[in-house]
GUGU-299153 format. One record per residue (C-alpha): residue number from 1; chain; x, y, z. Coordinates in steps of 0.05 Angstrom, whole numbers, plus 5000, padded with zeros to 4 digits. Example, Ala and Ser with C-alpha at 12.3 -4.5 7.8 and 13.67 -1.06 7.14 Angstrom:
SITE    i  ch     x     y     z
SITE    1   A  5246  4910  5156
SITE    2   A  5273  4979  5143
//
This chain:
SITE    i  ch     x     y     z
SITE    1   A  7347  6039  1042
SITE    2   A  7340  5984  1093
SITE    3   A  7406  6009  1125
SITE    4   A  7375  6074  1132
SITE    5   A  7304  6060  1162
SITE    6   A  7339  6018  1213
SITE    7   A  7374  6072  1236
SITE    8   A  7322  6116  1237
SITE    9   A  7286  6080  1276
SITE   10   A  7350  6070  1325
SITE   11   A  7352  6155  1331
SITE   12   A  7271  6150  1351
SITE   13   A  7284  6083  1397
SITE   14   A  7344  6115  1425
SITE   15   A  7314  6189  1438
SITE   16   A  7255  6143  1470
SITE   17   A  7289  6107  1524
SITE   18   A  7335  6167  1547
SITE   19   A  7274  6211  1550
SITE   20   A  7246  6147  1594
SITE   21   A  7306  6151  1633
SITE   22   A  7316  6224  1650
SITE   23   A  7242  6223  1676
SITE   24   A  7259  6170  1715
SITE   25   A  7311  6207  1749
SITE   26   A  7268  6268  1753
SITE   27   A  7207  6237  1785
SITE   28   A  7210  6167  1796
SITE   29   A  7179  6108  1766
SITE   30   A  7107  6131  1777
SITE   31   A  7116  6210  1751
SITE   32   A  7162  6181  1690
SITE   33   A  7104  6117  1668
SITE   34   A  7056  6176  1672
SITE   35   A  7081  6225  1634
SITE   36   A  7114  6183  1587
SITE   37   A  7046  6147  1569
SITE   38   A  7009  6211  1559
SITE   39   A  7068  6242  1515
SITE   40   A  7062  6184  1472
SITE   41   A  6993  6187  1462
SITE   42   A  6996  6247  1446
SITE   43   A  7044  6246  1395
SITE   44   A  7017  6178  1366
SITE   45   A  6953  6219  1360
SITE   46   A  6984  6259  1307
SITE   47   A  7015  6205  1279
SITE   48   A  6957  6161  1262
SITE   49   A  6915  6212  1245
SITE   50   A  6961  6239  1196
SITE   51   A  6976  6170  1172
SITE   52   A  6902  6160  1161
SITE   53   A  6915  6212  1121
SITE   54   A  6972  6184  1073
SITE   55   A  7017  6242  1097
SITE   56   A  7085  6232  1103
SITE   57   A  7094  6239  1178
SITE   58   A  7162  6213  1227
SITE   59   A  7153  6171  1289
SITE   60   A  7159  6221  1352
SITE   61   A  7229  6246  1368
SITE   62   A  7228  6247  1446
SITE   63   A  7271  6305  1476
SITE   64   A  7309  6287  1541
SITE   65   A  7332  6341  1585
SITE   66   A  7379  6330  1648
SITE   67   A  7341  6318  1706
SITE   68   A  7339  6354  1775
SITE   69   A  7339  6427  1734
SITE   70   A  7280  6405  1693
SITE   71   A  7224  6348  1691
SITE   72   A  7265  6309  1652
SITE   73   A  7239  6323  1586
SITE   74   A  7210  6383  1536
SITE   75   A  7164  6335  1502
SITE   76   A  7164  6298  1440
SITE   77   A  7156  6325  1355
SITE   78   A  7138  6292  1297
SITE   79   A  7161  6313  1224
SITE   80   A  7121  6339  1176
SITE   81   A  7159  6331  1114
SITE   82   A  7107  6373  1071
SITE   83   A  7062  6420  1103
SITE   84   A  6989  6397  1110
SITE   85   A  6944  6443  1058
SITE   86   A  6888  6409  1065
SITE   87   A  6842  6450  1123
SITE   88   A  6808  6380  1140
SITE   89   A  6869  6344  1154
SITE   90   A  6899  6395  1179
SITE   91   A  6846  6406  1242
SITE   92   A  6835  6332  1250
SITE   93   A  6914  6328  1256
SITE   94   A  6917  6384  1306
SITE   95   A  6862  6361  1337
SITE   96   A  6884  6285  1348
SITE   97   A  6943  6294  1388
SITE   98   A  6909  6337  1444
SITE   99   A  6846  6294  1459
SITE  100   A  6895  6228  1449
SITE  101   A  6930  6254  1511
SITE  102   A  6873  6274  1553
SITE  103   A  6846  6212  1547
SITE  104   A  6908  6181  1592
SITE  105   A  6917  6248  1626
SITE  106   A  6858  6253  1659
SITE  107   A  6844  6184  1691
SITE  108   A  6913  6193  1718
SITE  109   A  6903  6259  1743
SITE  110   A  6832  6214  1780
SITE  111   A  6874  6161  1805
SITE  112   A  6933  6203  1827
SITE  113   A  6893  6254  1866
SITE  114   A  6863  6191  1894
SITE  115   A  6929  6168  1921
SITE  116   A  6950  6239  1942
SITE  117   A  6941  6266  2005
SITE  118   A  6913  6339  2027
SITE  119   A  6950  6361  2081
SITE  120   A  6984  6430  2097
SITE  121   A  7035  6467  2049
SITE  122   A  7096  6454  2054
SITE  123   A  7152  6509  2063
SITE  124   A  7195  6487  2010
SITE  125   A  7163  6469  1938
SITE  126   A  7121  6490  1892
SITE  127   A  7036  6506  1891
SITE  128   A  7027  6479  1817
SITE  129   A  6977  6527  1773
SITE  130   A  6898  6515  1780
SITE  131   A  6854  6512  1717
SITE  132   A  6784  6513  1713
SITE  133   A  6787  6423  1696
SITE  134   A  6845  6412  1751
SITE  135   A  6811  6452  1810
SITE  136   A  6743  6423  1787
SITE  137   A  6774  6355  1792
SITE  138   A  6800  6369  1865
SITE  139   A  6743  6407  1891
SITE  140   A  6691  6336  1865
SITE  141   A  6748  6287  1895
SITE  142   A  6770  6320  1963
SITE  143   A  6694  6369  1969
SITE  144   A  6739  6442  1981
SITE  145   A  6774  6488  1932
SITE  146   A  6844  6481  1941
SITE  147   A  6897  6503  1956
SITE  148   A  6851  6539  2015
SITE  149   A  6879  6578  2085
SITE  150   A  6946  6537  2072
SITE  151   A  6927  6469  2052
SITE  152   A  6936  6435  1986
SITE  153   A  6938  6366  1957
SITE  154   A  7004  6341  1976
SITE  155   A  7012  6299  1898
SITE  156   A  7031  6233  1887
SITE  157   A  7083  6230  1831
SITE  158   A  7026  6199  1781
SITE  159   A  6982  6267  1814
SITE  160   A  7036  6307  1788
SITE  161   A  7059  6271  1714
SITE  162   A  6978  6284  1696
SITE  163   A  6978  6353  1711
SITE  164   A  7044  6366  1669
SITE  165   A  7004  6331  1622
SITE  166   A  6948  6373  1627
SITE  167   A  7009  6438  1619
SITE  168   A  7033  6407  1563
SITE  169   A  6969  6400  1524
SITE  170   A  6945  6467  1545
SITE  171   A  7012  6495  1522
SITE  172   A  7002  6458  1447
SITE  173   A  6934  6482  1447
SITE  174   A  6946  6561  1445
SITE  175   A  6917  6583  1376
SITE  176   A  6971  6619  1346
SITE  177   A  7018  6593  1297
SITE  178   A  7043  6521  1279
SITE  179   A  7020  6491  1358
SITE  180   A  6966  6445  1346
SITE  181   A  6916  6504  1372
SITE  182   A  6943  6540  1310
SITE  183   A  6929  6484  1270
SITE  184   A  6856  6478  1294
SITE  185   A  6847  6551  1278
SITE  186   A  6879  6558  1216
SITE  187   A  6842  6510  1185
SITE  188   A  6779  6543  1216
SITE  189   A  6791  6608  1207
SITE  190   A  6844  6610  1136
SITE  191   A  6876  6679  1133
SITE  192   A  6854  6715  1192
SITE  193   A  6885  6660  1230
SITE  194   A  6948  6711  1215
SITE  195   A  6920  6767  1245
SITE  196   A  6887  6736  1303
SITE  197   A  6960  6696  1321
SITE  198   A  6994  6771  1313
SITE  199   A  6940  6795  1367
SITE  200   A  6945  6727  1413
SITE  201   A  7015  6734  1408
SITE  202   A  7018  6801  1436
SITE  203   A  6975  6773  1486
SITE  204   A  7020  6728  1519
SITE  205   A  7068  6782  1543
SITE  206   A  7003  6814  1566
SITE  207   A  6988  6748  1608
SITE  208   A  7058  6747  1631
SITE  209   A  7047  6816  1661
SITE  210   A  6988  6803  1690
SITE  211   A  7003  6747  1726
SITE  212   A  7073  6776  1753
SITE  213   A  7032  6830  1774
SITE  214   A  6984  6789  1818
SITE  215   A  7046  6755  1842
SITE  216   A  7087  6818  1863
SITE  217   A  7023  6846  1899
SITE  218   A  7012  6775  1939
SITE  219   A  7085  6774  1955
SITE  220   A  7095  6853  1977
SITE  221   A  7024  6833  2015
SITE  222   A  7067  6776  2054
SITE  223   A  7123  6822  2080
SITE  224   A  7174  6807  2019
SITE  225   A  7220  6866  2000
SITE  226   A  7203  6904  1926
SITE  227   A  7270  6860  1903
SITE  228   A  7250  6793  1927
SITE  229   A  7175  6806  1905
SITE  230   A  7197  6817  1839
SITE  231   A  7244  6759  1838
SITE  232   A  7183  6720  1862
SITE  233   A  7142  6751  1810
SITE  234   A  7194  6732  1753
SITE  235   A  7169  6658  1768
SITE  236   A  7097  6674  1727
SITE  237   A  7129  6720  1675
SITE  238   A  7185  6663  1650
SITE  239   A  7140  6607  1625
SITE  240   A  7102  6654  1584
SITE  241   A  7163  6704  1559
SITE  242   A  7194  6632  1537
SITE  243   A  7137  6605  1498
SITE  244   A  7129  6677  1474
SITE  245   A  7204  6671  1447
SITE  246   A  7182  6601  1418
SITE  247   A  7140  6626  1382
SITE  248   A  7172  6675  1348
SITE  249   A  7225  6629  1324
SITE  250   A  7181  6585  1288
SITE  251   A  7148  6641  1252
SITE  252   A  7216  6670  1237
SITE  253   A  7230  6590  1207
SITE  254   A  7168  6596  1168
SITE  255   A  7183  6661  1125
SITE  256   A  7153  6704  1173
SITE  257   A  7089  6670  1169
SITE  258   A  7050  6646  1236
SITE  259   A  7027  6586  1193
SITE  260   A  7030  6558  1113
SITE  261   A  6967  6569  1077
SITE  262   A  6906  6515  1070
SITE  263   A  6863  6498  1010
SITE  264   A  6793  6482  1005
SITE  265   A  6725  6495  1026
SITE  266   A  6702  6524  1092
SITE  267   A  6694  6468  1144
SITE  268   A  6639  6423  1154
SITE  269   A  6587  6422  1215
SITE  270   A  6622  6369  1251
SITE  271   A  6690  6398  1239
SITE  272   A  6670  6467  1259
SITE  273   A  6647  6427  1316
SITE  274   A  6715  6401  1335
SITE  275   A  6746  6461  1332
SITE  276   A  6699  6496  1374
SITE  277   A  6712  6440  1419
SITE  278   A  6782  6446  1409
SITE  279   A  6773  6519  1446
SITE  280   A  6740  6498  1494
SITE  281   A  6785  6447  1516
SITE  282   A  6845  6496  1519
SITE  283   A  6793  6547  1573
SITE  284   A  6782  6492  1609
SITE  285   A  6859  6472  1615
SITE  286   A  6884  6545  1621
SITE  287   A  6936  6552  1671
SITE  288   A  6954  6635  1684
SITE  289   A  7012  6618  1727
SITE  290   A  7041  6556  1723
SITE  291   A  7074  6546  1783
SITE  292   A  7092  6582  1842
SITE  293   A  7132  6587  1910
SITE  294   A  7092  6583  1974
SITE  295   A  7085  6643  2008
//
């Protein structure tokens, strides 16, 4: 048994420092120290919580992806090896991860933008997505709402680790399904969590649309052909169409279920609370297109 643990622990040790390593090569020292910090808060989040719990919970498994065609990394997981019934633990468990993350997320995103400099677009890049919190937090640091008439914050690698963090939690936070937003509302809401995911779901495609939409216009607006507009457009669908896809896998995992049942009586004040909270942390981080190419 001792054998064993060891090399478990090896796997998560292992999966750690390559993860630490193909941020590295994606962003340097400051975007990989970032990002890694807030990734493992977030996932030790979970992990205590659950643990607070008794639940039988892994150590995060860190996922490294080759640098230079991706940020180095598609986050972390921990294993559940029972589902959590339990509507209390399971919001508090949702719930943990997210605010864990945010609370190293967003001084770095402070102390980034502080370091950053706002300066004119550049040509070649990208113009990273504004939510309500991240263009709030420019707007009080530089006094303008940016990007404006072709200027931007020009982001220092810790700028731009904090507001993948910021993606990241926003992306765990959508309420549908087995993402720790589905966990907060399942436990909230029990079984019309199922038909509220179905509708959310649907939703996403919906966003994707949208937001392709407002893309092709801008782009047709700028002199780009219908063909290259649409190619430009494609950058807005894709994040969502993929998450859409991600989603459907892990209900096709689960039976066909968005998420297992939960047991026992409706939530408490201060749990209702949190998971009104919860919602209104995921508005605030909402990101309708990720990232784009400067026109």
């Amino acid at each position: 048994m001792a054998e064993g643990r060891a090399r478990q622990l090896a796997i998560h040790a292992g999966l750690f420092v390559a993860t630490c390593g193909t941020t590295y090569l994606a962003g340097g020292v400051y975007f990989a120290a970032t990002l890694m910090t807030i990734l493992v808060c977030h996932e030790m989040g979970h992990y205590v919580a659950a643990r607070r719990y008794g639940l039988d919970v892994s150590l995060p498994y860190f996922i490294p992806l080759p640098p230079g065609i991706t940020l180095g990394t598609l986050g972390a997981v921990i294993r559940m090896r029972a589902p959590i019934s339990d509507r209390n633990q399971l919001l508090v468990v949702g719930a943990a991860g997210p605010l864990a993350g945010l609370v190293i997320a967003i001084p770095a995103l402070v102390i980034g933008l502080q370091l950053s400099e706002v300066g004119v677009i550049p040509a070649e890049g990208a113009l990273e997505g504004n939510s309500i919190l991240y263009g709030l937090t420019k707007l009080a640091l530089f006094g303008q709402w940016l990007p404006s008439d072709g200027i931007d914050v020009n982001l220092h690698p810790m700028a731009f680790a904090a507001w993948v963090g910021l993606l990241v939690t926003m992306i765990n936070l959508i309420p549908i399904g087995q993402l720790d937003g589905g966990h907060v509302m399942r436990a909230w809401l029990d079984d019309r969590h199922e038909r509220i995911s179905a509708v959310l779901h649907r939703g996403l495609l919906a966003v994707a649309l949208l937001g392709g939409g407002v893309l092709f216009t801008l782009a047709r607006d700028s002199g780009m052909g219908a063909r290259a507009a649409l190619g430009y457009a494609a950058l807005s669908v894709m994040p969502w169409l993929v998450w859409s896809l991600a989603l459907t896998g892990m209900r096709s995992l689960s039976g066909g279920e968005y998420h297992p049942p939960v047991t026992g009586p409706p939530l408490d004040r201060f749990h209702r609370a949190l998971a009104i909270g919860m919602i209104i942390v995921f508005v605030l981080l909402f990101v309708p297109i990720p990232m784009r190419a400067p026109l």
